[in-house]
N, C-alpha and C positions, 0 to 999 in steps of 0.2 A: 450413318455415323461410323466412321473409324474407330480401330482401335486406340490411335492415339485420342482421338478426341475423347475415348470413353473415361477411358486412365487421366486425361487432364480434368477432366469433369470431375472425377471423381479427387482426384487430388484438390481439386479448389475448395471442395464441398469440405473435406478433412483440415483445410485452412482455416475457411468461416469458422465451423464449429471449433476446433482451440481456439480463434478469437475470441468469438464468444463464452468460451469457458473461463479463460485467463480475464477476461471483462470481468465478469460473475465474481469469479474469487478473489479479484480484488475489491472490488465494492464490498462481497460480506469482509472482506479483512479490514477496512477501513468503518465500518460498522462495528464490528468486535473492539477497535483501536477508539472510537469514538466513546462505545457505552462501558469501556473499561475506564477510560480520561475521567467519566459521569460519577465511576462507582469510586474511584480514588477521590475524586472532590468530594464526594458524600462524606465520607468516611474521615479526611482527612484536611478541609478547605488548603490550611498553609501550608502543608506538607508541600503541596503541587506545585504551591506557588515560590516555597525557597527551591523545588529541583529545577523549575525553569527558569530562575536565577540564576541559580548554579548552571546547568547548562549554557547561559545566556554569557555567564564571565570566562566557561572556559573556552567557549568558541572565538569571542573576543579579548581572551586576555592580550593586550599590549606584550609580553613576556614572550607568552609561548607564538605572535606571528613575527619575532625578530630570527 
């Protein structure tokens, strides 16, 4: 094996792994994003549900996509 081939080896290997990192951290952030969603309903059922209105009108407001 060459040099270059060691170095590319080695560079693929340092690919994988931040793929797999960047994988990982997003799933626990989408897990934190889920059981946080859980502890706002616990606490507060309507609240969640008048901001995803609210979000819901300002995304679609008629107004603001003229």
């Amino acid at each position: 094996m060459g040099m270059k081939d060691k170095f590319q080896d080695q560079a693929e290997q340092w690919q994988d792994k931040a793929k797999q990192k960047m994988d990982e951290t997003r799933d626990q952030a989408k897990e934190r994003g889920r059981q946080r969603g859980e502890r706002e309903r616990e606490q507060d059922p309507q609240r969640t549900v008048r901001d995803e209105e609210d979000r819901y009108d300002a995304d679609f407001d008629p107004e603001a996509m003229r």
